[in-house]
C-alpha positions as CSV (number, residue, x, y, z in Angstrom):
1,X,2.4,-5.7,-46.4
2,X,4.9,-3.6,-46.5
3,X,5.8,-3.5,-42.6
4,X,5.7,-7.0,-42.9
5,X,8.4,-6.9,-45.7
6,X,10.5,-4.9,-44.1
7,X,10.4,-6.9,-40.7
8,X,11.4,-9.7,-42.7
9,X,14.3,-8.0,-44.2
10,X,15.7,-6.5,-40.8
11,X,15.7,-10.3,-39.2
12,X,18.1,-11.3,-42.4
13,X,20.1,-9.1,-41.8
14,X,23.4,-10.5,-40.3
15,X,23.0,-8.0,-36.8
16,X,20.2,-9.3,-36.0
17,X,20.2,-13.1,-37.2
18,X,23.8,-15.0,-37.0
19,X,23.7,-18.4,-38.1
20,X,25.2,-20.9,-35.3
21,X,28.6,-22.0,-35.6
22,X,29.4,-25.8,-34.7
23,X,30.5,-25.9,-31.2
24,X,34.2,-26.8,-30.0
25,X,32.2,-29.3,-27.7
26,X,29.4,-31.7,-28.5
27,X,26.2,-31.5,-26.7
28,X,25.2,-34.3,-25.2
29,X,21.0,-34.2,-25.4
30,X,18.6,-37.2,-25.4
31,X,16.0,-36.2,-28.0
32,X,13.9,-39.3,-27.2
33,X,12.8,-37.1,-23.9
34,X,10.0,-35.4,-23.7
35,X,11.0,-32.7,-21.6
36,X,14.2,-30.5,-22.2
37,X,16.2,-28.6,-19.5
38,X,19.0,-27.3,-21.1
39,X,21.5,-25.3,-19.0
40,X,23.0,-23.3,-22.0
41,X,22.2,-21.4,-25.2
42,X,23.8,-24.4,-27.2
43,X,21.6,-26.9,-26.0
44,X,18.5,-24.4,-26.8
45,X,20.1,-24.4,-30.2
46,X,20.2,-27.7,-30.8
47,X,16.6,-28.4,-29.6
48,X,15.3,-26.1,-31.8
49,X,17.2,-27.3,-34.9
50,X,16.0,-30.7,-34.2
51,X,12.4,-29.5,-33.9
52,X,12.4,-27.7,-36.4
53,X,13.8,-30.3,-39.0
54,X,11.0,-33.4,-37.7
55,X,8.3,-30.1,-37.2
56,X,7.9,-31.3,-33.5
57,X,6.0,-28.3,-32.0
58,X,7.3,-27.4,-28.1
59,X,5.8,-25.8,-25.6
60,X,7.8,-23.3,-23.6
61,X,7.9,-23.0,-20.3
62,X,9.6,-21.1,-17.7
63,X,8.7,-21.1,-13.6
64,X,5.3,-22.0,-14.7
65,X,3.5,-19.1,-13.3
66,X,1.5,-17.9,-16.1
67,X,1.1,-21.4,-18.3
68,X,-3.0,-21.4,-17.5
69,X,-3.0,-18.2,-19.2
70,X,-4.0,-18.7,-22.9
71,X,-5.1,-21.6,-25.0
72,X,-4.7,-25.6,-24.2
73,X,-2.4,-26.9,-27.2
74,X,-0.9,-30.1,-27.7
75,X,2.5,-30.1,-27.8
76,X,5.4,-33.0,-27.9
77,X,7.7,-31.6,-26.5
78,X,8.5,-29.2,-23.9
79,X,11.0,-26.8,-23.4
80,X,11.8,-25.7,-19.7
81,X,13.7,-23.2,-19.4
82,X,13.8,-23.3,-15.5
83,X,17.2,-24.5,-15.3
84,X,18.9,-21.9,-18.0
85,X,18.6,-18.8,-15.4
86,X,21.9,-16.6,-13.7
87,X,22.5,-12.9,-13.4
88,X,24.8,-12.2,-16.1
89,X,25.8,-8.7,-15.8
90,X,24.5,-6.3,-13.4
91,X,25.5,-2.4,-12.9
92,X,23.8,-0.4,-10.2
93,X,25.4,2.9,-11.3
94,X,24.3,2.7,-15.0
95,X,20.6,1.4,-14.3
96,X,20.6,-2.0,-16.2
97,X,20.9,-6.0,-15.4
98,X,21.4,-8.2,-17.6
99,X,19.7,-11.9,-17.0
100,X,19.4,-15.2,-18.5
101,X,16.1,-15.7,-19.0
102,X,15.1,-18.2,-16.6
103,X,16.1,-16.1,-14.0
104,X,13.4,-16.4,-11.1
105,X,11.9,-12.8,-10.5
106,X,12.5,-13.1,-6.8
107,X,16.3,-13.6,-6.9
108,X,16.5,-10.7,-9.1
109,X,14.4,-8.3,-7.1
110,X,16.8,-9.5,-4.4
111,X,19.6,-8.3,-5.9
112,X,18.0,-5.1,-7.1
113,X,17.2,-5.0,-3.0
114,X,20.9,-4.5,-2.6
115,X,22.0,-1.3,-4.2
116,X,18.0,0.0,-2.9
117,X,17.3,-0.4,-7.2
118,X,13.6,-1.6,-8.5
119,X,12.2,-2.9,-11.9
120,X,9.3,0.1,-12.6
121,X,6.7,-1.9,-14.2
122,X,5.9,-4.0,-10.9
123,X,5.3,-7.1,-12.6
124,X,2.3,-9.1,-11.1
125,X,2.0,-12.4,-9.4
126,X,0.2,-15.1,-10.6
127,X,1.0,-17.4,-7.9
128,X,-2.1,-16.3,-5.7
129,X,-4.2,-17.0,-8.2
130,X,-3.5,-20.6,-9.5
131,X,-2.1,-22.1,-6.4
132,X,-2.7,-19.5,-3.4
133,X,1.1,-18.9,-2.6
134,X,3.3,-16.7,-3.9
135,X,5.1,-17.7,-7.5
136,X,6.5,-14.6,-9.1
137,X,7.9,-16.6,-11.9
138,X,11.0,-16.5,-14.3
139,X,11.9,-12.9,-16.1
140,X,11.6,-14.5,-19.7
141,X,8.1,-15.5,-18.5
142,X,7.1,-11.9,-17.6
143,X,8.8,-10.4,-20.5
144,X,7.0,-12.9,-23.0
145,X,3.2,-11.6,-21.0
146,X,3.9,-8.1,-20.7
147,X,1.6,-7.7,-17.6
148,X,2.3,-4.9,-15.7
149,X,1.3,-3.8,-12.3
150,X,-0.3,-0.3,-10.7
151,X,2.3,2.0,-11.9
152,X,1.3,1.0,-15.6
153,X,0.1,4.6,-16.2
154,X,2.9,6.4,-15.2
155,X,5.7,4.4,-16.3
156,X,4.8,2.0,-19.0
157,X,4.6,-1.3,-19.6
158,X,7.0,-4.4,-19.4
159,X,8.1,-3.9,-22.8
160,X,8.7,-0.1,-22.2
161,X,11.5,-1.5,-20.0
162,X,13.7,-3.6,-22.4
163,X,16.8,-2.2,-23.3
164,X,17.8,-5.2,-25.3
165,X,17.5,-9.3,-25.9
166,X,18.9,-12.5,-27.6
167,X,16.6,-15.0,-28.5
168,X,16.0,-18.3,-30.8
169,X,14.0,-17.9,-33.2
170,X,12.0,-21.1,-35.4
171,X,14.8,-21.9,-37.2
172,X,17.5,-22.4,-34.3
173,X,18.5,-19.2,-35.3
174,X,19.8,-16.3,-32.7
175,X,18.3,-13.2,-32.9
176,X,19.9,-10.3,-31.4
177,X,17.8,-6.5,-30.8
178,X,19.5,-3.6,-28.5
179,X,21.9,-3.0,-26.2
180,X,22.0,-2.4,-22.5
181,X,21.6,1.8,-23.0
182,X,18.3,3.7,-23.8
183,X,19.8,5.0,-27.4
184,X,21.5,2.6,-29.2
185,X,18.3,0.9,-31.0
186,X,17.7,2.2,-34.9
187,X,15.0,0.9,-37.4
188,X,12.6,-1.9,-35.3
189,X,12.6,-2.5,-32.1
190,X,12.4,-6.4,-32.1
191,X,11.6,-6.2,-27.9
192,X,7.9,-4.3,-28.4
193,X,6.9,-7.4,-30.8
194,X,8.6,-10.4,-28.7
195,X,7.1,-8.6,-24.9
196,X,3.5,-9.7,-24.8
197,X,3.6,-12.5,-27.2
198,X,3.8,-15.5,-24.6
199,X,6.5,-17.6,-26.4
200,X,5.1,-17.7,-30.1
201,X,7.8,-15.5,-32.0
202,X,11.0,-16.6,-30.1
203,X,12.8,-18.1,-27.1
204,X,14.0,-15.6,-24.9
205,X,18.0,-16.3,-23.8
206,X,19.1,-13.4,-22.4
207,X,17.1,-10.1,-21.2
208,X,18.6,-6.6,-20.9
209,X,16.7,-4.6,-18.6
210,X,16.6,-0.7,-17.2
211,X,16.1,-0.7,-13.7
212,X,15.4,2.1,-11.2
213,X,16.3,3.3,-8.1
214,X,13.1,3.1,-5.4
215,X,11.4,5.8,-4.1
216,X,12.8,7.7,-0.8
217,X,9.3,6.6,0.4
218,X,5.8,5.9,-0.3
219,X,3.1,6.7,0.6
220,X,-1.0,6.2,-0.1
221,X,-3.9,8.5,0.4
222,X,-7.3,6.0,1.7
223,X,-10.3,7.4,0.8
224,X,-13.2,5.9,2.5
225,X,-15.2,5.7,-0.2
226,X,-17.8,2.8,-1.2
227,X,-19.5,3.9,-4.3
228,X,-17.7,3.2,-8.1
229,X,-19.2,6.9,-9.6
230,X,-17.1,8.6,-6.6
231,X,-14.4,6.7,-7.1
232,X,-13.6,7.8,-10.8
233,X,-13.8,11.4,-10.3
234,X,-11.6,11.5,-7.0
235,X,-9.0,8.9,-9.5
236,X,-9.5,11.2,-12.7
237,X,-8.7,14.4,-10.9
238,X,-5.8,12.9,-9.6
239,X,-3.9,11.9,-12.3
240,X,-4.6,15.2,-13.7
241,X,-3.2,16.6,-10.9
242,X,0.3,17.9,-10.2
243,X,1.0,16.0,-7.5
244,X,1.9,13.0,-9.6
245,X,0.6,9.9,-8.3
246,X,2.3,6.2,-8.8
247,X,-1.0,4.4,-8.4
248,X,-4.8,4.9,-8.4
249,X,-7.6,1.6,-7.4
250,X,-10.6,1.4,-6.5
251,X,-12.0,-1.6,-4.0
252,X,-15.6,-2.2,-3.3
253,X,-17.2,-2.8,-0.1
254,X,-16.8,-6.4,-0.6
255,X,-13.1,-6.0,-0.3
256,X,-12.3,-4.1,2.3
257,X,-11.9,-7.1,4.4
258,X,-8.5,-7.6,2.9
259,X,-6.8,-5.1,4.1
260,X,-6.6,-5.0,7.6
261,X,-3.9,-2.9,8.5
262,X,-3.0,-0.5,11.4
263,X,-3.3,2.6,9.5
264,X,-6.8,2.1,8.7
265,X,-9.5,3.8,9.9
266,X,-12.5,2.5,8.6
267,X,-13.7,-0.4,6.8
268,X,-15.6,-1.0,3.5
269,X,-15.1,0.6,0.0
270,X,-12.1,2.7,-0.3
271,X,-9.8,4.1,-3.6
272,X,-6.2,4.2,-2.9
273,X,-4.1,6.8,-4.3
274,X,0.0,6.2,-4.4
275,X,2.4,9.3,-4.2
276,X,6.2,8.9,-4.3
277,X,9.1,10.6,-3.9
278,X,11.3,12.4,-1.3
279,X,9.6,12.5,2.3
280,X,8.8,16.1,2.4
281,X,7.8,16.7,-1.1
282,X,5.3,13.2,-0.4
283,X,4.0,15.2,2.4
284,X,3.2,18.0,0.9
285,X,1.8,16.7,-2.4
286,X,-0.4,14.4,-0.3
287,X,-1.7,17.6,1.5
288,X,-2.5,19.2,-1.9
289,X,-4.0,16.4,-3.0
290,X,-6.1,16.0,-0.1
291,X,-7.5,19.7,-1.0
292,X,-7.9,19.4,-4.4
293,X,-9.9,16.2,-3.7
294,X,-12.4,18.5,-1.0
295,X,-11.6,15.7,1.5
296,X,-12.8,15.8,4.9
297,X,-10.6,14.0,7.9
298,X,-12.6,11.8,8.6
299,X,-13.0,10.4,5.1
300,X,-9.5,9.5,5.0
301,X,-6.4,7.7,6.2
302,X,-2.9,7.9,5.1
303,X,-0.6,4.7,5.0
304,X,3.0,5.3,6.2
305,X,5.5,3.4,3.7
306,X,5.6,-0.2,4.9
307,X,1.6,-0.4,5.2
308,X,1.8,1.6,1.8
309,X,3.7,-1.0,0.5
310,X,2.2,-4.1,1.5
311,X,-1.1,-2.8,0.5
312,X,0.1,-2.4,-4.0
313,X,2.2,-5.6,-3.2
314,X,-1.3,-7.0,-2.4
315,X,-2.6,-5.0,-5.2
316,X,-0.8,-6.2,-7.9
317,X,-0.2,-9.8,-7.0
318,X,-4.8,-9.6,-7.3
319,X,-4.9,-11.3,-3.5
320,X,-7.7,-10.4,-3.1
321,X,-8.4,-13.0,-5.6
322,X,-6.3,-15.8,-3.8
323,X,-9.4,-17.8,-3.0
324,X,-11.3,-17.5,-6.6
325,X,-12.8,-20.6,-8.0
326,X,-14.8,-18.9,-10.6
327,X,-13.6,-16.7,-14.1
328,X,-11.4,-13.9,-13.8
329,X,-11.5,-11.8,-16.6
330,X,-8.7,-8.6,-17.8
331,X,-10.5,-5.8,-19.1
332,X,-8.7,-3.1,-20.1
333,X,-10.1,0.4,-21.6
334,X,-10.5,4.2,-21.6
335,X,-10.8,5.4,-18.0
336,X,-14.1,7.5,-19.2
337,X,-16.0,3.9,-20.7
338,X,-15.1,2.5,-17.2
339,X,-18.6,3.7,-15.2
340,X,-20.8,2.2,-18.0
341,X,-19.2,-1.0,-18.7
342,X,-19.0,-2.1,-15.0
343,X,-22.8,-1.1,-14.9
344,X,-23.4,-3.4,-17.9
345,X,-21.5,-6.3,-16.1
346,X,-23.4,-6.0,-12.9
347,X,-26.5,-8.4,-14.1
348,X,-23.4,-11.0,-14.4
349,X,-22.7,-11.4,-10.9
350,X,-19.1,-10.0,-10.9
351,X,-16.6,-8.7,-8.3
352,X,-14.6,-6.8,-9.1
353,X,-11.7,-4.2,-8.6
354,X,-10.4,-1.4,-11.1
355,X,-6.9,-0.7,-11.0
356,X,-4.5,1.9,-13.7
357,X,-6.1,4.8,-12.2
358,X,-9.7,3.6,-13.9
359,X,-8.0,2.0,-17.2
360,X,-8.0,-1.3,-15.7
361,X,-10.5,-4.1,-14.6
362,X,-10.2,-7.3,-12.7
363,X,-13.3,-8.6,-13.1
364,X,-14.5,-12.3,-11.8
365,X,-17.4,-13.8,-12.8
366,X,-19.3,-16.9,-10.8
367,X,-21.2,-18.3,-13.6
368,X,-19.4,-18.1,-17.6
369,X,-20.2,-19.4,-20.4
370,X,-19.8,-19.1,-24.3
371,X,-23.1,-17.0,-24.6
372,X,-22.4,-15.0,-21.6
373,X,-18.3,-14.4,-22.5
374,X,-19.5,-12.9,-26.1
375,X,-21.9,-10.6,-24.3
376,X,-19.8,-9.4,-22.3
377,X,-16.9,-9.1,-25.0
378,X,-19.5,-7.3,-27.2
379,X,-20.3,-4.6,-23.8
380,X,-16.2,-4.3,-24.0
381,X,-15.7,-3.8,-27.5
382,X,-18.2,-1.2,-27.6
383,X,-16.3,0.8,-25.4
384,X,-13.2,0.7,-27.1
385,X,-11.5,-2.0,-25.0
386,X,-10.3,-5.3,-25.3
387,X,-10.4,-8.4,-22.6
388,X,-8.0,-11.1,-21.5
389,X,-9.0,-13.9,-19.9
390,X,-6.8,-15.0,-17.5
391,X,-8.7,-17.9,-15.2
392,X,-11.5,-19.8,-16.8
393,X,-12.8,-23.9,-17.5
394,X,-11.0,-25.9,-19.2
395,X,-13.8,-26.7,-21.6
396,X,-14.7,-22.9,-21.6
397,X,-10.6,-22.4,-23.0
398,X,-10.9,-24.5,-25.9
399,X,-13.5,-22.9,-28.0
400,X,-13.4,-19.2,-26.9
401,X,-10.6,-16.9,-28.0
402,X,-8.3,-15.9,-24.9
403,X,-7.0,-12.7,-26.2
404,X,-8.8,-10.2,-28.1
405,X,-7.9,-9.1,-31.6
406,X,-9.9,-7.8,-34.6
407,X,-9.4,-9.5,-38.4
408,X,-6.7,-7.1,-39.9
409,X,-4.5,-6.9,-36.2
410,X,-4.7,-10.9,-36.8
411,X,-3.6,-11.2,-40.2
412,X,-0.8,-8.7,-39.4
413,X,0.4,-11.2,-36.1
414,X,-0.1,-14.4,-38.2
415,X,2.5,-12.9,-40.5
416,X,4.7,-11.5,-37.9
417,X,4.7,-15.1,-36.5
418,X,5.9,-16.8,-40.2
419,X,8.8,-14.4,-40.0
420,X,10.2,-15.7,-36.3
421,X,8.6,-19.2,-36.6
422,X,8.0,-20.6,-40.4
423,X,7.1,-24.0,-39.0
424,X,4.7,-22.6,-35.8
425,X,6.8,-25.0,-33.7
426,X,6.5,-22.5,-30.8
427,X,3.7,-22.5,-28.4
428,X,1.0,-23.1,-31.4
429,X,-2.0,-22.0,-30.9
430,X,-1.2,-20.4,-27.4
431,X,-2.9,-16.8,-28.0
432,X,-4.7,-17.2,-31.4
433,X,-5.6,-20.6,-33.8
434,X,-3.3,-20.7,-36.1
435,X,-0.7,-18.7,-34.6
């Protein structure tokens, strides 16, 4: 209660929350229109205000990318935010861009490209998935999901990324959190409650966001290595290793056939293990590794930095997945509970890859259903982990809960919401009923 209190406080408060001021020009929208494309924070304003007056609930969309993910609502109106994108402010020598939020990911990993700059959290790609080509999406959109790709472990999340954001909140308010440095936020940090709450608390306007420079190269250890059990130990001992690996997954047999690349010298099974850095310390620490690991050369292959790269660009946009026509589940738990729940699965007829080192499953599932999805969220639960279903039926959707979350962590988010959005105009219902 008293969190709750005090969040409410901090969004009165006039740094965060500054009530709009009439505009020296009109704007000119047609609120008889179903679908909005505003080109500027005004119009958003205005849209909202509107909305929220006649309690017209909006879906929000950006690049479309991730708008299977989550609950079916209805919804009168839609916002898309596709056309409201732009670079606003970008400086290479203090490790931050600044974005509107309907920024496409590509054009801003293209700019990145420039000064040889990265975002960390390799965000993943959806496009595969849904339509079979690539479709990155918009920042806001990867900002308001919070999924993060194979370097999740050592770097983070999305969220762990924000420096700073402007928003809209329920009321046609703007809400302002951070900067565009690491140590100017005090008291809440509004960006770890907006990232990962796809579009239910605010409208993302603008996105502040540390960047990085890439890797002098990178490189990936192959380990031919079919069987799950294996697998887990050579991962566990390698993040607990000093050589300091980027990215640890494990493919099954099944799989193999994806990744046909030169480097290769085998087929099959295989974990992958990423090390970055500057050439010759790469070198060495894949050496080390290789010992630690009691690895025999013929067991292994090593992927030179393009092959490396293409094969976590592969990774983390789940191609191996492009095909799927069945469920594709998120599972997410302690690396140690990983061995027993994908042993538990197995009598579901699942494939299935684990990425985050072991902390991480992409499980698909042929045949799903209501009795089948609570068994299997009852094998997860016990294991201190929570699911995410990103791909299933339509009719499947509408009666089983797409995120996980446990009665207290609910009423906590249902609250959270009435702060940002007092009327639930914003995606309603999208992660939880009610919220």
């Amino acid at each position: 209660e008293k969190f709750i209190q005090d969040l409410e406080n901090v969004l009165r408060k006039e740094e965060f929350i500054s009530m709009e001021e009439k505009q020296n020009s009109q704007t000119s929208l047609d609120f008889n229109q179903n679908i909005f494309k505003p080109t500027s924070r005004e119009e958003i304003v205005e849209i909202v205000k509107n909305c929220y007056k006649k309690n017209i609930p909006l879906e929000i969309n950006g690049l479309k990318s991730k708008n299977k993910i989550g609950r079916n609502f209805q919804s009168e109106k839609t916002l898309d935010l596709s056309e409201f994108k732009g670079i606003i402010d970008y400086k290479p020598e203090e490790l931050y861009i600044k974005v509107k939020a309907g920024t496409s990911l590509k054009e801003i990993i293209e700019e990145l490209d420039k000064n040889n700059q990265q975002l960390a959290f390799e965000p993943n790609d959806f496009g595969y998935l849904f339509s079979g080509e690539s479709n990155s999406g918009s920042i806001g959109g990867v900002v308001s999901c919070n999924f993060a790709g194979s370097r999740r472990f050592k770097v983070g999340s999305v969220r762990d990324h924000i420096l700073g954001f402007q928003g809209i909140n329920g009321k046609g308010e703007t809400i302002k959190s951070g900067g565009t440095v690491v140590k100017n936020v005090t008291g809440y940090d509004l960006s770890k409650l907006v990232s990962g709450s796809f579009g239910t608390l605010t409208i993302l306007t603008e996105l502040s966001i540390k960047v990085l420079p890439k890797p002098e190269t990178s490189k990936t250890l192959i380990i031919k290595n079919p069987h799950l059990k294996k697998a887990l130990d050579f991962l566990g001992k390698a993040l607990s290793s000093s050589t300091d690996p980027s990215g640890g997954v494990f493919y099954p047999d099944y799989f193999g056939k994806n990744f046909v690349l030169n480097d290769l010298t085998h087929d099959g099974g295989l974990t992958a293990i990423r090390i970055e850095g500057p050439i010759n310390s790469v070198d060495q620490r894949l050496k080390r590794l290789s010992k630690e690991l009691s690895l025999l050369d013929q067991e292994l292959s090593i992927l030179g930095n393009d092959q490396s790269n293409i094969f976590w660009n592969r990774t983390k946009n789940l191609e191996v997945f492009k095909s799927l026509k069945s469920n594709l589940l998120r599972i997410v738990l302690p690396m140690s509970e990983t061995l027993q729940v994908i042993q538990k699965l197995k009598s579901y007829d699942i494939k299935y890859f684990v990425d985050w080192g072991g902390s991480l499953i992409w499980a698909a599932f042929e045949t799903l259903n209501a009795k089948i999805l609570n068994d299997i969220k009852d094998i997860v639960k016990k294991h201190q982990g929570y699911i995410t279903l990103i791909k299933i039926e339509d009719d499947l959707k509408a009666s089983a809960d797409i995120f996980t979350i446990d009665p207290i962590k609910y009423k906590i988010s249902e609250k959270i919401k009435r702060s940002f959005d007092p009327k639930r105009i914003f995606n309603p219902g999208k992660m939880y009923t009610g919220i």
